[in-house]
C-alpha positions in Angstrom: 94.0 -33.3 131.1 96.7 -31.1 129.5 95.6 -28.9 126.5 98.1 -28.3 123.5 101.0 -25.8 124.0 101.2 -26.5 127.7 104.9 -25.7 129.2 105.4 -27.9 132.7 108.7 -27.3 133.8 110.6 -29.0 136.6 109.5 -30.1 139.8 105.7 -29.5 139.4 103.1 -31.5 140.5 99.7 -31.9 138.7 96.6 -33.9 140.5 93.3 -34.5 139.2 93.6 -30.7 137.2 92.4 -29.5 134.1 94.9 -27.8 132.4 93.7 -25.5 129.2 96.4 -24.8 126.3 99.2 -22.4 126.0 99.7 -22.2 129.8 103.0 -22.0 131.3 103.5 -23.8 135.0 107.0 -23.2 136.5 109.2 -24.8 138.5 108.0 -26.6 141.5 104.5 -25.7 141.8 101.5 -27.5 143.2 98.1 -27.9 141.1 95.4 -29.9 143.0 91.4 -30.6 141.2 91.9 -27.1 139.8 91.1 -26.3 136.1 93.5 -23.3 134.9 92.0 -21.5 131.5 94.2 -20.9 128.7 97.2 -18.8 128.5 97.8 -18.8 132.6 101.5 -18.2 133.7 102.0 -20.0 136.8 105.3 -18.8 138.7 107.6 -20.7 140.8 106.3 -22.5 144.2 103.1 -21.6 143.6 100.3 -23.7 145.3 96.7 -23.7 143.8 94.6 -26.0 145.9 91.2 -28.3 145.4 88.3 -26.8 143.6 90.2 -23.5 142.6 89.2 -22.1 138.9 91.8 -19.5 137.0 90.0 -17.6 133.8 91.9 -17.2 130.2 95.6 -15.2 130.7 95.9 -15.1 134.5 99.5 -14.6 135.7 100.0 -16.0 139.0 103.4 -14.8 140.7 105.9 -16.7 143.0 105.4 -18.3 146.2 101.7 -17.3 146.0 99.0 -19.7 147.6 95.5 -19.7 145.8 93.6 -21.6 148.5 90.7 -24.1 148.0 87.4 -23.1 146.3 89.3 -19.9 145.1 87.9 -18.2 141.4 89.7 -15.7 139.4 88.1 -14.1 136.7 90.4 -13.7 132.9 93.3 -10.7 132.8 94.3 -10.6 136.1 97.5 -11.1 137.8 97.7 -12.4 141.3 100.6 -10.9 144.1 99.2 -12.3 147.1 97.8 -15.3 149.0 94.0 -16.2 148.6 91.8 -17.0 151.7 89.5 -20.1 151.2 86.5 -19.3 148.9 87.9 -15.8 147.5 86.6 -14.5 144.0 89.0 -12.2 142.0 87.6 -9.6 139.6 90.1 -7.7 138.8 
Protein backbone atom coordinates (compact mmCIF):
# COMPACT_ATOMS: atom_id res chain seq x y z
CA UNK A 1 0.00 0.00 0.00
CA UNK A 2 1.16 3.55 -0.89
CA UNK A 3 -0.49 6.45 1.03
CA UNK A 4 -1.26 9.95 -0.77
CA UNK A 5 1.73 12.31 -1.46
CA UNK A 6 4.21 9.49 -1.77
CA UNK A 7 7.42 10.47 -4.11
CA UNK A 8 9.09 6.98 -5.59
CA UNK A 9 11.74 7.96 -7.67
CA UNK A 10 13.83 5.87 -10.04
CA UNK A 11 15.08 2.55 -9.65
CA UNK A 12 13.33 1.57 -6.27
CA UNK A 13 11.89 -1.47 -5.39
CA UNK A 14 8.88 -1.89 -3.09
CA UNK A 15 7.75 -5.57 -1.75
CA UNK A 16 4.98 -6.43 0.35
CA UNK A 17 5.58 -2.70 2.27
CA UNK A 18 3.34 -0.28 3.75
CA UNK A 19 4.06 2.89 2.74
CA UNK A 20 2.31 5.97 4.87
CA UNK A 21 1.79 9.45 2.94
CA UNK A 22 4.08 12.29 2.16
CA UNK A 23 7.15 10.03 2.16
CA UNK A 24 9.90 10.57 -0.16
CA UNK A 25 11.89 7.12 -1.39
CA UNK A 26 14.92 7.96 -3.71
CA UNK A 27 16.62 6.49 -6.22
CA UNK A 28 17.37 2.90 -6.17
CA UNK A 29 16.47 1.80 -2.82
CA UNK A 30 15.12 -1.49 -1.47
CA UNK A 31 11.86 -1.72 0.83
CA UNK A 32 11.02 -5.37 1.84
CA UNK A 33 7.59 -6.21 4.40
CA UNK A 34 8.45 -2.93 6.09
CA UNK A 35 5.81 -0.24 6.94
CA UNK A 36 7.52 3.35 6.72
CA UNK A 37 5.29 6.14 8.77
CA UNK A 38 4.51 9.29 7.23
CA UNK A 39 6.74 11.98 6.09
CA UNK A 40 10.00 9.49 6.02
CA UNK A 41 12.79 10.61 3.50
CA UNK A 42 14.41 7.63 2.27
CA UNK A 43 17.99 8.51 0.53
CA UNK A 44 19.64 6.81 -2.27
CA UNK A 45 20.70 2.92 -2.10
CA UNK A 46 19.18 2.55 0.89
CA UNK A 47 18.09 -1.01 1.96
CA UNK A 48 15.34 -1.54 4.66
CA UNK A 49 14.78 -5.27 5.03
CA UNK A 50 11.69 -7.69 6.26
CA UNK A 51 9.78 -6.81 9.36
CA UNK A 52 11.58 -3.28 9.81
CA UNK A 53 9.06 -0.41 11.17
CA UNK A 54 10.13 3.62 10.63
CA UNK A 55 7.92 6.13 12.91
CA UNK A 56 6.40 9.66 11.41
CA UNK A 57 9.45 12.04 9.82
CA UNK A 58 12.44 9.66 9.85
CA UNK A 59 15.17 10.62 7.46
CA UNK A 60 17.14 7.75 6.42
CA UNK A 61 20.54 8.75 4.62
CA UNK A 62 22.47 7.07 1.68
CA UNK A 63 23.82 3.72 1.33
CA UNK A 64 22.39 2.98 4.79
CA UNK A 65 21.19 -0.75 5.57
CA UNK A 66 18.19 -0.93 8.21
CA UNK A 67 18.37 -4.72 8.77
CA UNK A 68 15.49 -7.14 9.40
CA UNK A 69 13.19 -6.73 12.54
CA UNK A 70 14.76 -3.12 12.94
CA UNK A 71 12.28 -0.15 14.78
CA UNK A 72 12.82 3.39 14.78
CA UNK A 73 10.90 5.57 16.78
CA UNK A 74 9.38 9.34 14.98
CA UNK A 75 12.15 12.39 14.48
CA UNK A 76 15.09 10.66 14.00
CA UNK A 77 17.60 10.57 11.33
CA UNK A 78 19.60 7.47 10.65
CA UNK A 79 23.67 7.71 9.47
CA UNK A 80 24.61 4.25 9.99
CA UNK A 81 23.84 0.60 9.34
CA UNK A 82 21.33 -1.27 11.73
CA UNK A 83 22.21 -4.75 13.23
CA UNK A 84 19.27 -7.29 13.13
CA UNK A 85 16.56 -6.55 15.78
CA UNK A 86 17.93 -2.85 16.76
CA UNK A 87 15.41 -0.29 18.29
CA UNK A 88 16.19 3.56 17.70
CA UNK A 89 15.08 6.16 20.17
CA UNK A 90 16.62 8.91 19.30
Amino acid sequence: MIGPGVIVKSGVRIKDSVIFGHTIINDSAYVESSIIGWKCKIGKWVRLDSNSILGEDVTISDEVHIASQTIILPNVTIKNSTKPGTTILC
